[in-house]
DRENDO-1510 file (C-alpha; in Angstrom, 1 decimal, always signed):
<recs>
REC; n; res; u; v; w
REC; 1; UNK; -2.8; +40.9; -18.7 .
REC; 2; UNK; -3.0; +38.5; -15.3 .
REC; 3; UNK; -0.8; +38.9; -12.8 .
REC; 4; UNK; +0.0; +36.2; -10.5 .
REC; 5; UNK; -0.2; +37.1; -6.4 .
REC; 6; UNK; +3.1; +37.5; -5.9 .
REC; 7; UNK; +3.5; +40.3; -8.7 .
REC; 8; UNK; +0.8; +42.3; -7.4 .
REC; 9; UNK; +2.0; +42.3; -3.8 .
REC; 10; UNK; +5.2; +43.6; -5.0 .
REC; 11; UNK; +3.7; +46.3; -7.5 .
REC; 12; UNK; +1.6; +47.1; -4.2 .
REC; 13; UNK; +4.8; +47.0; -2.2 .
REC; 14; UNK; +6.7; +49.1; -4.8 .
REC; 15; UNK; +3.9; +51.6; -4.5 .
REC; 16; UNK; +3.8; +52.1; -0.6 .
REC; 17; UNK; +0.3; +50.5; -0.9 .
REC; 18; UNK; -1.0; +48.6; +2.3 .
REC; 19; UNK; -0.7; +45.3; +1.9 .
REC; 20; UNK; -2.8; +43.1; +4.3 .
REC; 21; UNK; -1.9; +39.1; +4.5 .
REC; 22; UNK; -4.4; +36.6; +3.5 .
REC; 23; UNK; -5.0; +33.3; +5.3 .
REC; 24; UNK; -4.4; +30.5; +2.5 .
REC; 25; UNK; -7.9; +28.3; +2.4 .
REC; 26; UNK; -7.1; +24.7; +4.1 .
REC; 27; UNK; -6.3; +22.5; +1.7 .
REC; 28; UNK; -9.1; +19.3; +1.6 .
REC; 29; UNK; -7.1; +16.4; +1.8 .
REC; 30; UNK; -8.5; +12.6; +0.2 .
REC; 31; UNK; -7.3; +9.9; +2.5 .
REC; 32; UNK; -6.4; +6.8; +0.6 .
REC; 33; UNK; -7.5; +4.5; +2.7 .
REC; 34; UNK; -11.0; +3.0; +2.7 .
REC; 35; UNK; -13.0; +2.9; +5.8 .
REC; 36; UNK; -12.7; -0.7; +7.3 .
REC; 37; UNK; -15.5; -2.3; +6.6 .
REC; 38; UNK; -16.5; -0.9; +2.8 .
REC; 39; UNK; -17.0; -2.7; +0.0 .
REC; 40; UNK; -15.7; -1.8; -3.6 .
REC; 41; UNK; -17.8; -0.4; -5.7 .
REC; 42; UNK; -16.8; -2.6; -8.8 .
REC; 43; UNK; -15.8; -5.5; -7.5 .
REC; 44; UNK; -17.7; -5.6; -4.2 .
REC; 45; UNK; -14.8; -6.9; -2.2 .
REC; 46; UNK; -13.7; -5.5; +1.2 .
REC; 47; UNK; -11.8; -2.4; +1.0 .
REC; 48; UNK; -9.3; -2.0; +1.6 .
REC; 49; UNK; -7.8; -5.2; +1.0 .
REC; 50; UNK; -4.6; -7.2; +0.5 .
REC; 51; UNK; -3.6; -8.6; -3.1 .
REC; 52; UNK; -0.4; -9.7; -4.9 .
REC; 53; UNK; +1.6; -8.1; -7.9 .
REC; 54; UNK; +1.1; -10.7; -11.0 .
REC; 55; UNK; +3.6; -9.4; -13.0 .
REC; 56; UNK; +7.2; -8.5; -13.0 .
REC; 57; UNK; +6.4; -5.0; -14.0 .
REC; 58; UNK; +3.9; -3.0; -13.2 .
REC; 59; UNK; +3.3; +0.9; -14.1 .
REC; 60; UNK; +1.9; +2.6; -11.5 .
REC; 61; UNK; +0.1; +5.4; -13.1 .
REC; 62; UNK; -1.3; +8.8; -11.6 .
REC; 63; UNK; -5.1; +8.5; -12.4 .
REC; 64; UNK; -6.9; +5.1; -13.5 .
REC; 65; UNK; -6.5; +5.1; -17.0 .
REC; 66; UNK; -3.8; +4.8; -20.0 .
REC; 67; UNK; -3.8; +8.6; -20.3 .
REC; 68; UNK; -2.5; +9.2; -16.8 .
REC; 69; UNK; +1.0; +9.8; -16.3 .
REC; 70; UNK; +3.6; +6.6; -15.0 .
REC; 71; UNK; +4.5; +8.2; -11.8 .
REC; 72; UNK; +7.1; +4.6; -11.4 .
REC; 73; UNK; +7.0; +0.9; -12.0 .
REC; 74; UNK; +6.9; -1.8; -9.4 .
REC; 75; UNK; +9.2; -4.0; -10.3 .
REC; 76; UNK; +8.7; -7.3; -7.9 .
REC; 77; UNK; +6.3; -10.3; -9.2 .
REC; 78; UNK; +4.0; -11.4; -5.7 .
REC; 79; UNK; +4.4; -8.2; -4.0 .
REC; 80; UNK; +1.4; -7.5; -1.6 .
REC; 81; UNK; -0.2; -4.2; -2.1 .
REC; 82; UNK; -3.2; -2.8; +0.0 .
REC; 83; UNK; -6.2; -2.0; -2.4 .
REC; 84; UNK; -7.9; +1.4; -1.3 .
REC; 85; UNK; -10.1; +2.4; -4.3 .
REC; 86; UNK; -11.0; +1.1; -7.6 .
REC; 87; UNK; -12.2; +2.7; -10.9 .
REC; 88; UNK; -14.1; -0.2; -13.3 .
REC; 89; UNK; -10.9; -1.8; -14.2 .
REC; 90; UNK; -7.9; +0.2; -12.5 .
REC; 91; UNK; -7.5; -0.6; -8.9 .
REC; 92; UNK; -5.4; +2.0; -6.0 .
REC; 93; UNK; -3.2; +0.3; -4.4 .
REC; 94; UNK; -0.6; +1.4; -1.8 .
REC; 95; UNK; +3.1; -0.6; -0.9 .
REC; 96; UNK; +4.4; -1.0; +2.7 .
REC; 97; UNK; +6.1; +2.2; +2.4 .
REC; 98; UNK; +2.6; +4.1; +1.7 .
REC; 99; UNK; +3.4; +4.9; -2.1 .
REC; 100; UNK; +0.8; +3.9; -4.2 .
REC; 101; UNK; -1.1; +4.8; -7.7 .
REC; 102; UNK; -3.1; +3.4; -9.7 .
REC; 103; UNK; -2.5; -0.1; -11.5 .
REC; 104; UNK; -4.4; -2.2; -14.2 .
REC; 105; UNK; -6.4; -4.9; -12.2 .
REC; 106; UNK; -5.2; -7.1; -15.0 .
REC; 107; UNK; -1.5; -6.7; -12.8 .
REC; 108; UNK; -3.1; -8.1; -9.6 .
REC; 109; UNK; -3.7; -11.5; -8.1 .
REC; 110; UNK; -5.9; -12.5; -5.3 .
REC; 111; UNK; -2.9; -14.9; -4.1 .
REC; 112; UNK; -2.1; -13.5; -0.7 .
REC; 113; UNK; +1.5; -12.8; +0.0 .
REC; 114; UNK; +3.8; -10.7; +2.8 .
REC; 115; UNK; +6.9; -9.2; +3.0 .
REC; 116; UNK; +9.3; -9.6; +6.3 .
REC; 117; UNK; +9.2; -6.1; +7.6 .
REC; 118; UNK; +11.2; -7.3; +10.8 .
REC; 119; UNK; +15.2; -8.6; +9.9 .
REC; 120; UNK; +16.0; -11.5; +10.8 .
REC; 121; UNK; +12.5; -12.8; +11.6 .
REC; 122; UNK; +12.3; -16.7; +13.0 .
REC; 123; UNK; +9.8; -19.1; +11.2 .
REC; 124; UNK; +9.2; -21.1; +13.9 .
REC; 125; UNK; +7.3; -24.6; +13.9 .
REC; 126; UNK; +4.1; -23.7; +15.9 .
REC; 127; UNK; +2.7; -20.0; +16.4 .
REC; 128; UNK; +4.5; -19.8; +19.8 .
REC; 129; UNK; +7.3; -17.8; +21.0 .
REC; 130; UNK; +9.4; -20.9; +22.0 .
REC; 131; UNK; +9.1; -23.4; +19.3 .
REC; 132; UNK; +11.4; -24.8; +17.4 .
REC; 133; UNK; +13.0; -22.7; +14.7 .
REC; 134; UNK; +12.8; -23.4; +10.9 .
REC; 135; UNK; +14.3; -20.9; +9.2 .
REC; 136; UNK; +15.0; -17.3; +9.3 .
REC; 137; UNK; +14.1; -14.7; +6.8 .
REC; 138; UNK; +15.6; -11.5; +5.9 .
REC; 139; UNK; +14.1; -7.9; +6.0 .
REC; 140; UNK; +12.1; -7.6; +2.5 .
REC; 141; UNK; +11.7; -11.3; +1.7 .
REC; 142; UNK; +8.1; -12.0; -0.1 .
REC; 143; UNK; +6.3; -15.0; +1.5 .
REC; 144; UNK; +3.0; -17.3; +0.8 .
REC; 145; UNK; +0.6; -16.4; +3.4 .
REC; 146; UNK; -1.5; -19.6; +4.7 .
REC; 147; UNK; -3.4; -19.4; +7.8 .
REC; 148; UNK; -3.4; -16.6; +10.2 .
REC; 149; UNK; -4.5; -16.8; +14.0 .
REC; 150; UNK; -4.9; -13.9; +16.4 .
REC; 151; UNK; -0.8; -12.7; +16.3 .
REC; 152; UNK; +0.5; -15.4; +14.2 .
REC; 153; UNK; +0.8; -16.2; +11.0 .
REC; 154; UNK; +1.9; -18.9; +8.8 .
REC; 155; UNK; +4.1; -18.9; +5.9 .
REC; 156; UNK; +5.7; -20.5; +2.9 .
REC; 157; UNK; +9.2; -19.1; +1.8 .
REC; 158; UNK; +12.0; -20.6; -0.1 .
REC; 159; UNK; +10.5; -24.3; +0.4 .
REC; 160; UNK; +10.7; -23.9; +4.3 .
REC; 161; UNK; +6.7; -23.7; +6.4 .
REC; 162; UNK; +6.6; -22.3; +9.5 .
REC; 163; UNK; +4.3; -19.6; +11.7 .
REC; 164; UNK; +5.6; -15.6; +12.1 .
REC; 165; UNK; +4.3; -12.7; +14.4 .
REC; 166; UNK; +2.0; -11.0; +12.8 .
REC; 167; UNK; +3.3; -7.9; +13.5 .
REC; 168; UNK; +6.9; -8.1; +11.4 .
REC; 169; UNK; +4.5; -8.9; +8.3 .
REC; 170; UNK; +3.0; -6.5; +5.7 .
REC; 171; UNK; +0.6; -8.0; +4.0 .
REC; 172; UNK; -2.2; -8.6; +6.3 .
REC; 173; UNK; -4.2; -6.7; +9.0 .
REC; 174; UNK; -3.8; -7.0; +12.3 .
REC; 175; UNK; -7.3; -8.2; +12.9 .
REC; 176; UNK; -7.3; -10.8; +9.9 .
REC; 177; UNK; -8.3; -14.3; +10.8 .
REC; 178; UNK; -7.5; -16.7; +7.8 .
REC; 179; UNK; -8.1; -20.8; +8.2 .
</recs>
């Protein structure tokens, strides 16, 4: 018969035996994220790296394959996920709030998009502070992501262009250049 701890410290308890506390092993904790500067080792990409959500569903699974329980389902077409691992054809992904699983690559898209993390964010005309405004966007909306100086970026929302801090955008590093 096996007992588990916790039944054989009380039977040792119940017995007047001398019971001496153990230090629990530390845990060895996987980060998800890539070191900058990696490359895939299927696809040979950067890792991590930004992609898209294809679909309009997605099942986001606990382990890369079919047998792996759906731990939820994303549920917003052009979504940007951050890629941190792959497995031949399932790809890790994590969402701005740092949930993330394991998708079919089939799901994914290279187009890059971001979501306004900042409400209330100003497109403005040119990447400067004091430019003429274009529109403004609401906490969560998704956006085409075009170019991309050193703090600015420029987008494409809802038919209106214009450029966006960098920093109320998750979608793209902070150190990403794109002409």
């Amino acid at each position: 018969m096996i007992f588990t701890r916790t039944v054989c410290l009380a039977i040792a308890m119940a017995f007047g035996a001398p019971v001496v506390a153990q230090e629990a092993a530390p845990e060895t904790v996987t980060p998800i994220t890539a070191v900058q500067g990696e490359r895939g080792p299927v696809t040979n990409l950067p890792m991590p790296r930004f992609v898209s959500l294809k679909a309009n569903e997605a099942n986001v699974r606990r382990g890369p394959s079919l047998s792996h329980r759906i731990d939820w389902v994303f549920q917003r077409r052009d979504m940007p996920l951050r890629v941190v691992g792959e497995y031949g054809h399932w790809r890790r992904v994590v969402d701005r709030e740092g949930m993330g699983g394991w998708v079919h690559y089939s799901l994914l898209s290279g187009n890059r998009t971001v979501i306004v993390d900042r409400d209330l964010l100003v497109l403005r005309g040119q990447p400067v502070a004091d430019s003429a405004e274009i529109a403004i966007l609401e906490l969560g909306v998704i956006a085409d992501l075009g170019e991309c100086s050193a703090d600015w970026c420029r987008l494409r929302a809802d038919g209106y262009r214009g450029w966006a801090p960098k920093t109320a955008l998750f979608g793209v590093a902070p150190d990403e250049l794109r002409d």
